[in-house]
Structures are given as C-alpha cells and as structure tokens.
DSSP file (Angstrom, degrees, kcal/mol; ACC not computed):
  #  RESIDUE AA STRUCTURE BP1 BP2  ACC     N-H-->O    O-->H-N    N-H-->O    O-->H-N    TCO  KAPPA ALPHA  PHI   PSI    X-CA   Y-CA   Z-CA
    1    1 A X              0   0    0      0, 0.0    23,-2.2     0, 0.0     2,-0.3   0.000 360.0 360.0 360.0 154.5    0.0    0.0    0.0
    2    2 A X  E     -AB  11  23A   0      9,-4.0     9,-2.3    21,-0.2     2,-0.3  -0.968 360.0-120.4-156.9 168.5    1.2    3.5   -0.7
    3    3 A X  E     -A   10   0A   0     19,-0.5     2,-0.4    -2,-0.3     7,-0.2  -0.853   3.3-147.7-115.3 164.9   -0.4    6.9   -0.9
    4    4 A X  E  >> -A    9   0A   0      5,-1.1     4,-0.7    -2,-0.3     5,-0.6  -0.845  12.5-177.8-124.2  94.6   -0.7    9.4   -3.6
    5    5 A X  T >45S+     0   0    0     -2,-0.4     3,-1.3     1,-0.2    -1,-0.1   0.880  79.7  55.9 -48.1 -38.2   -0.7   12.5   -2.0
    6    6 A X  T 345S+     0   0    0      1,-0.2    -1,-0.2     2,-0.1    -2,-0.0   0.925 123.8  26.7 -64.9 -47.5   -1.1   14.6   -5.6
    7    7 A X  T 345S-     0   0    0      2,-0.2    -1,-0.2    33,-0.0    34,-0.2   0.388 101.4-132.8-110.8  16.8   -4.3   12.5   -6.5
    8    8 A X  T <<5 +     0   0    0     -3,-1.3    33,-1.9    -4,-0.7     2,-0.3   0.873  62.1 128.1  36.3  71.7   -5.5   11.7   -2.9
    9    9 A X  E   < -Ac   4  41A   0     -5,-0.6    -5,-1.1    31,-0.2     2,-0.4  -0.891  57.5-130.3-138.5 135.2   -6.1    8.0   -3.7
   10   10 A X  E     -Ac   3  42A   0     31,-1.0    33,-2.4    -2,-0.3     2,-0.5  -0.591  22.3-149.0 -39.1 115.6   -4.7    4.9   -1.6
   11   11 A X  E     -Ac   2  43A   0     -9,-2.3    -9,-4.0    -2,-0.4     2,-0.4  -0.977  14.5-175.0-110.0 136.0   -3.0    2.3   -3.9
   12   12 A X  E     + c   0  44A   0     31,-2.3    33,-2.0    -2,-0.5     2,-0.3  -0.998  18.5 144.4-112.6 122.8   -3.2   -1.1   -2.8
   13   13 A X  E     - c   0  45A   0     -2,-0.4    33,-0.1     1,-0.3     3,-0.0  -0.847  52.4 -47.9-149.5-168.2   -1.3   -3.7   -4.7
   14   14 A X  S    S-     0   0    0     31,-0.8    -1,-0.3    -2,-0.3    32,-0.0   0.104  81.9 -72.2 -50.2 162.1    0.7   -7.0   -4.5
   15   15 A X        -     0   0    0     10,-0.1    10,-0.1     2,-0.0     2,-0.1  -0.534  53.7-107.1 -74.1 169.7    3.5   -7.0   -1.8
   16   16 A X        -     0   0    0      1,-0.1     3,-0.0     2,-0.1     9,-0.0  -0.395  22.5-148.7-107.0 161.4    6.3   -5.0   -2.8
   17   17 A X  S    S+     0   0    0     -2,-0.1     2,-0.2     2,-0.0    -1,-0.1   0.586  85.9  34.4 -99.8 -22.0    9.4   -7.5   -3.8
   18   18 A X  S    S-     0   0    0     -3,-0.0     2,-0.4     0, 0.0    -2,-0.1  -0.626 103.8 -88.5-115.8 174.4   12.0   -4.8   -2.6
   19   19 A X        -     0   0    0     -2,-0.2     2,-0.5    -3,-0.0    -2,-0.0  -0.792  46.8-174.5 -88.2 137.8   11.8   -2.2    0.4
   20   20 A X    >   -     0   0    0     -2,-0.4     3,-1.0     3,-0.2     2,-0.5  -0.942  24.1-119.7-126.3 127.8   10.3    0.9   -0.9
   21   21 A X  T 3  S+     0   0    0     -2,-0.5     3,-0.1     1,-0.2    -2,-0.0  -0.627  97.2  19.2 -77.6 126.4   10.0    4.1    1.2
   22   22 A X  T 3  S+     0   0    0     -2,-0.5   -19,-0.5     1,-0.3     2,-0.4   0.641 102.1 114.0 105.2  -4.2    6.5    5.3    1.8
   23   23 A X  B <   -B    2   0A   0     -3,-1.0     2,-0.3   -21,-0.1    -1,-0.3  -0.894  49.2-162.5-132.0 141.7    5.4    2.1    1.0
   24   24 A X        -     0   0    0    -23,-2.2     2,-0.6    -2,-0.4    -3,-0.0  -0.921  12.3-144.2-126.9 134.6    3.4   -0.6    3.6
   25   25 A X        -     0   0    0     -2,-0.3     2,-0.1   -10,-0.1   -10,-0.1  -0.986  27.7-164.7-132.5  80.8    2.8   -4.4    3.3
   26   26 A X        -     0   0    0     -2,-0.6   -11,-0.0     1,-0.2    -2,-0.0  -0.360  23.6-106.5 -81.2 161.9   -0.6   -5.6    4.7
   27   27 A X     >  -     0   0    0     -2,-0.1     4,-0.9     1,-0.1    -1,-0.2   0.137  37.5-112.1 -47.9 178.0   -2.2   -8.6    5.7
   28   28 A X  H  > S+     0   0    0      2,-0.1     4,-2.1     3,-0.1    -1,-0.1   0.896 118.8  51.4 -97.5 -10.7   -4.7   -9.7    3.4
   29   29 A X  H  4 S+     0   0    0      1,-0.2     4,-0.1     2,-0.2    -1,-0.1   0.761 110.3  45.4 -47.4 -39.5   -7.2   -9.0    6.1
   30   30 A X  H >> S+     0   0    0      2,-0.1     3,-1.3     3,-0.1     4,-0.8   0.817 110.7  56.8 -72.8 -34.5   -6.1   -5.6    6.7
   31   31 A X  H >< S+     0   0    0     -4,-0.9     3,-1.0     1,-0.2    -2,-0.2   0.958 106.1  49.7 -38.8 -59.5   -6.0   -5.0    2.9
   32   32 A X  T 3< S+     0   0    0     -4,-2.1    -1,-0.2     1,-0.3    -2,-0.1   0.493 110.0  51.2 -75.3  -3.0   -9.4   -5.9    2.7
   33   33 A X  T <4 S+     0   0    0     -3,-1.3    -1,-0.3    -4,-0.1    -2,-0.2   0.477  83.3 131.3 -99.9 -24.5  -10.4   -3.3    5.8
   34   34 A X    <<  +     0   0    0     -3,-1.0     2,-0.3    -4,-0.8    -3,-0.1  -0.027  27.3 166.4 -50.7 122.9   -8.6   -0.4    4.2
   35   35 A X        -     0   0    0      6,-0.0     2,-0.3     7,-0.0    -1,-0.1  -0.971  20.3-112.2-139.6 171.8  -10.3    2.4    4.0
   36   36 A X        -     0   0    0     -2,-0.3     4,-0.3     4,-0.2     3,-0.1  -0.710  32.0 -93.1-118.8 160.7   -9.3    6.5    3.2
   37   37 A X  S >  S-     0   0    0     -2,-0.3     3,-2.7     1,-0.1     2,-0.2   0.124  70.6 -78.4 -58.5-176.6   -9.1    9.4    4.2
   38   38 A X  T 3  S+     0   0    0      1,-0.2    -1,-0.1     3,-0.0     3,-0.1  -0.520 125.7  17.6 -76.2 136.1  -12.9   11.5    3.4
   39   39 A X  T 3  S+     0   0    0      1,-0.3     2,-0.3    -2,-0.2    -1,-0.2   0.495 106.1 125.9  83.5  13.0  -12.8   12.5   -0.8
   40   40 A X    <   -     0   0    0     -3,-2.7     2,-0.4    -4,-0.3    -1,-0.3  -0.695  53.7-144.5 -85.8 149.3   -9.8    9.7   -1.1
   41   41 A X  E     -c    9   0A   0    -33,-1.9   -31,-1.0    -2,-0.3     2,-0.5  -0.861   2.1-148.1-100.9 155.2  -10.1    6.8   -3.7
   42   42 A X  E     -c   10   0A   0     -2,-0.4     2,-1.0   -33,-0.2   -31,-0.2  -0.898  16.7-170.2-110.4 119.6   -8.8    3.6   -2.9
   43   43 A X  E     -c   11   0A   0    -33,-2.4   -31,-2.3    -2,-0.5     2,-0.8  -0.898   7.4-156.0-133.4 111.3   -7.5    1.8   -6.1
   44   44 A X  E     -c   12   0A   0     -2,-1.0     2,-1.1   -33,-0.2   -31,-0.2  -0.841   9.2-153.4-100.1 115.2   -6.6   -1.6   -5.9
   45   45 A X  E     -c   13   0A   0    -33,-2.0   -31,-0.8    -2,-0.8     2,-0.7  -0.562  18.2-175.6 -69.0  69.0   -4.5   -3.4   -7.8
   46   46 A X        -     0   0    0     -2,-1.1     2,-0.1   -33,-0.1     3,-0.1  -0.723  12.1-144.7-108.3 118.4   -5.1   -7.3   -8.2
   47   47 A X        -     0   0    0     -2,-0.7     2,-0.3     1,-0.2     5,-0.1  -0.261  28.6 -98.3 -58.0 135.2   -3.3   -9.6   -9.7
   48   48 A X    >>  -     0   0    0      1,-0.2     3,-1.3    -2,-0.1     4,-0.6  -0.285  27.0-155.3 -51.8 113.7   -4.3  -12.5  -11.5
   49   49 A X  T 34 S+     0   0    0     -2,-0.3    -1,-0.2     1,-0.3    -2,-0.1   0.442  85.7  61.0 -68.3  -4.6   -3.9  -15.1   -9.1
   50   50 A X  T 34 S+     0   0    0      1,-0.2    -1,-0.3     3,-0.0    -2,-0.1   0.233 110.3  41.2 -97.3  -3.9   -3.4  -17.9  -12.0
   51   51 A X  T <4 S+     0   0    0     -3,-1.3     2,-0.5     1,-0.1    -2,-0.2   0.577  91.8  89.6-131.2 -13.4   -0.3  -16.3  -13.3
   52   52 A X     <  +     0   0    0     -4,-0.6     2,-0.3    -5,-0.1    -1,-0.1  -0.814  48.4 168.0-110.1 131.4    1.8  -15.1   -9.8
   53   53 A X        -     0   0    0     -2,-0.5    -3,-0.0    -3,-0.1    -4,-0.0  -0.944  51.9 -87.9-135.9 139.7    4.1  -18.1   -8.8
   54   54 A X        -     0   0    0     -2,-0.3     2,-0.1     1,-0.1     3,-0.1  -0.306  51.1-123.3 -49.0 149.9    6.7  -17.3   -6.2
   55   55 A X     >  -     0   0    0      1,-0.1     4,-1.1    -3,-0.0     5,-0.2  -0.305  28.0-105.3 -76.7 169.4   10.1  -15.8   -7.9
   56   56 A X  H >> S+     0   0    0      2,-0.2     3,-2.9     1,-0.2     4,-2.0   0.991 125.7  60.2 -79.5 -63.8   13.5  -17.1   -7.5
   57   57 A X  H 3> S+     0   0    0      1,-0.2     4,-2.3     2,-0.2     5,-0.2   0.814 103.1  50.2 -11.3 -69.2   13.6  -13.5   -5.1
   58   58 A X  H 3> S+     0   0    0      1,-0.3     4,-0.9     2,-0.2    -1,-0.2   0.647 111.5  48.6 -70.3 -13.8   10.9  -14.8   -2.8
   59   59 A X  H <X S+     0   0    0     -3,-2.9     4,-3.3    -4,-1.1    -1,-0.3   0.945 111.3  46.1 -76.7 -51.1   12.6  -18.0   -2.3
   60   60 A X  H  X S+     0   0    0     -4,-2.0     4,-2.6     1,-0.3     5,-0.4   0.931 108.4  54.1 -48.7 -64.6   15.5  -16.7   -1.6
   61   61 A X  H  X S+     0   0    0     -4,-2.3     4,-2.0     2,-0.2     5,-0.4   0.936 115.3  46.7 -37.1 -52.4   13.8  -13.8    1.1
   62   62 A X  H  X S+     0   0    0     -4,-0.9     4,-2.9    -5,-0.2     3,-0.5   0.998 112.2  48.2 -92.7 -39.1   12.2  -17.2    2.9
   63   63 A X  H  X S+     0   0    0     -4,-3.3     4,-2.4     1,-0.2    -2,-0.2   0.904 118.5  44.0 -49.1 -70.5   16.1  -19.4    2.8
   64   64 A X  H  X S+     0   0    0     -4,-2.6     4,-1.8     1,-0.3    -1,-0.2   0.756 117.7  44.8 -72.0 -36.5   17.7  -15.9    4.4
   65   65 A X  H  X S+     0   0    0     -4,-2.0     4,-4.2    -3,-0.5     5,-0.3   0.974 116.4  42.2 -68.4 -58.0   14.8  -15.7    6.8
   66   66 A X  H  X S+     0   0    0     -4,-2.9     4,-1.0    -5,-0.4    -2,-0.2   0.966 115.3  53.1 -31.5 -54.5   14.7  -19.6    7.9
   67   67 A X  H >X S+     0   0    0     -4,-2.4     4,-1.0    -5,-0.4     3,-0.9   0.844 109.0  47.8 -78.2 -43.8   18.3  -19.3    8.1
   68   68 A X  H >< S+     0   0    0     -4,-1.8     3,-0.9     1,-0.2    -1,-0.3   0.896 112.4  50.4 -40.9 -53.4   18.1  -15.9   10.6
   69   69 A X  H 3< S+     0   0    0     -4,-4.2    -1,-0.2     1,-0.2    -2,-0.2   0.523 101.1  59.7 -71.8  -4.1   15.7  -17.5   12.8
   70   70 A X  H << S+     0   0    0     -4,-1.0     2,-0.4    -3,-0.9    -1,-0.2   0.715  87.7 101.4 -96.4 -15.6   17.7  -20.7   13.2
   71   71 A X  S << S-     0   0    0     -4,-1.0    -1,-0.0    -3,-0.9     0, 0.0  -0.735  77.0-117.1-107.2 163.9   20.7  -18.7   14.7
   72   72 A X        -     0   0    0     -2,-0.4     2,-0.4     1,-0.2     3,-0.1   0.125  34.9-111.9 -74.2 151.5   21.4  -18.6   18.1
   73   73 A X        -     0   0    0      1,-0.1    -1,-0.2    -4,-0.1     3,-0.1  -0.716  39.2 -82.2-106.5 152.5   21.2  -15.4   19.4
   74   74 A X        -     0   0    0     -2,-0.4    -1,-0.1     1,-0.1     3,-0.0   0.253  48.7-113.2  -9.2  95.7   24.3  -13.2   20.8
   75   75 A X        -     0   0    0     -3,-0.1     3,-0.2     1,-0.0    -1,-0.1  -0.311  37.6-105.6 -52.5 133.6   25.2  -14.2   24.4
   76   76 A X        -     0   0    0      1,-0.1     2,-0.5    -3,-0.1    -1,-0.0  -0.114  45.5-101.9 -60.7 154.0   24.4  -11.2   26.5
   77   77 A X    >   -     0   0    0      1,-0.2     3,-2.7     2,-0.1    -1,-0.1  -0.395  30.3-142.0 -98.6 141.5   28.1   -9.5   27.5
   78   78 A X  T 3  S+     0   0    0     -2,-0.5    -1,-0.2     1,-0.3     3,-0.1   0.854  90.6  62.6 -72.2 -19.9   28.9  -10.4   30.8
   79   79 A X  T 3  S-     0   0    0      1,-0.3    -1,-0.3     3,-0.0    -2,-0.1  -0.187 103.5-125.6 -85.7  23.5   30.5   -7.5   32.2
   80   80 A X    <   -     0   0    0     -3,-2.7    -1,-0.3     2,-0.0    -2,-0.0   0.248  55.4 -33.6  34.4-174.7   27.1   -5.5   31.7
   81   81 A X        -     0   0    0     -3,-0.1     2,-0.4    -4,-0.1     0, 0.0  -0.186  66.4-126.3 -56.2 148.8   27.3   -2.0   29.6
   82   82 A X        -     0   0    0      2,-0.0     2,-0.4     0, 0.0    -1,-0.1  -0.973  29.1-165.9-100.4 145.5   30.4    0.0   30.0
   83   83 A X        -     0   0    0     -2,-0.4     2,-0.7     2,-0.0    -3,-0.0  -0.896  22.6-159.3-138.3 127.6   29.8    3.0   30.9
   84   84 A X        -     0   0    0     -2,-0.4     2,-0.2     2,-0.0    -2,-0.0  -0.879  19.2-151.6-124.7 116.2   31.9    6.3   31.0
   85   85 A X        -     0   0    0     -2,-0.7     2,-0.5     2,-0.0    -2,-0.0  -0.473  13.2-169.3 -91.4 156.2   30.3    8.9   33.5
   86   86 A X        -     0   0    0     -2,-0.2     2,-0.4     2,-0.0    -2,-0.0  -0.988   5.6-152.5-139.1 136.6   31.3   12.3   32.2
   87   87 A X        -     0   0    0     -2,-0.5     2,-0.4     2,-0.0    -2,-0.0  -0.972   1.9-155.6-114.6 136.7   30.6   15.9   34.9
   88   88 A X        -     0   0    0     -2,-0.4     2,-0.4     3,-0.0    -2,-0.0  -0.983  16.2-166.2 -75.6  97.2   30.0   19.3   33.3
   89   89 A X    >   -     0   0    0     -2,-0.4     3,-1.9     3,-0.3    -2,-0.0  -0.930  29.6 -99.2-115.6 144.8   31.0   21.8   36.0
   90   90 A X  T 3  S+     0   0    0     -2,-0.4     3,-0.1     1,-0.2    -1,-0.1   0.074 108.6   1.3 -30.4 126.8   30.0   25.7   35.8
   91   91 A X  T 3  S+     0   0    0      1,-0.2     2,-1.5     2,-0.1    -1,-0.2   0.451  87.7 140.5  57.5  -5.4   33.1   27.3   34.6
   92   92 A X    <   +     0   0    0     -3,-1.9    -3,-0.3     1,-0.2    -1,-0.2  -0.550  20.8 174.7 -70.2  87.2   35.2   24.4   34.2
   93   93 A X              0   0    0     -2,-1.5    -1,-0.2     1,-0.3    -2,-0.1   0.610 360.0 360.0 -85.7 -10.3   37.1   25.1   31.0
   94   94 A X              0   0    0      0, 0.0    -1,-0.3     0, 0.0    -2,-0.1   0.680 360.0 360.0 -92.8 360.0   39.6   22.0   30.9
C-alpha cells in the first residue's frame, strides 16, 4: 500500500518484492479493511492469481529468513554496559 498524496487515492497492490520508502505491506485482512481518508479513492490493484508463482527472489527472502531465525542469538556480555560517567561543571574550561 502507498499513498498518492497529488491525487489523494490509496494504492493497494501485491507485496512490494523490494523495500520501498513510503510504501506498507498488509495482511490480506487488513488489505481488505482499508479504508481513506474522506474525498480519497482507494485503487486496488489485483493480480491475477493464476499467473503469480513465487520468484527465485521470494525463495530466496524465505532461505535468508529460515536461516536468521535458526541462529542462536548473541550471548548477553557479561560485564554489563560500560559506561563512561562524564561531569560538566560551571566554569570548568579543561
């Protein structure tokens, strides 16, 4: 989903294959909920579902994801934050 500020209308269309600024990736439940602001149009864009077969991209996007979620995450550092305490004192120029 995206806006078009110029022509007030919502576009709704397939999910985006890249990250896109400005640009939102609903459910299809939320898709289907969508509504705009008052004197916007909503134009949705749907593909024909007989012709979109995942891309060699979108395989790729769910291997890099599996593969994120299967490793382990960072061990927490054991020596907590370090921390460097700093004072500002009134007139202290050095």
């Amino acid at each position: 989903m995206t806006y078009v500020y110029a022509d007030q209308t919502a576009v709704l269309g397939p999910l985006a294959t890249s990250a896109e600024p400005h640009t939102y990736d609903l459910c299809a439940e939320h898709s289907a909920r969508l509504s705009a602001p008052r004197g916007w149009s909503v134009l949705r864009l749907a593909p024909d579902p007989d012709t979109v077969e995942p891309s060699r991209d979108d395989l790729l996007a769910l291997a890099d994801a599996v593969r994120e979620a299967g490793r382990p995450a960072p061990a927490p550092d054991q020596d907590g934050p370090r921390l460097r305490l700093v004072h500002d004192t009134p007139g202290d120029q050095s």
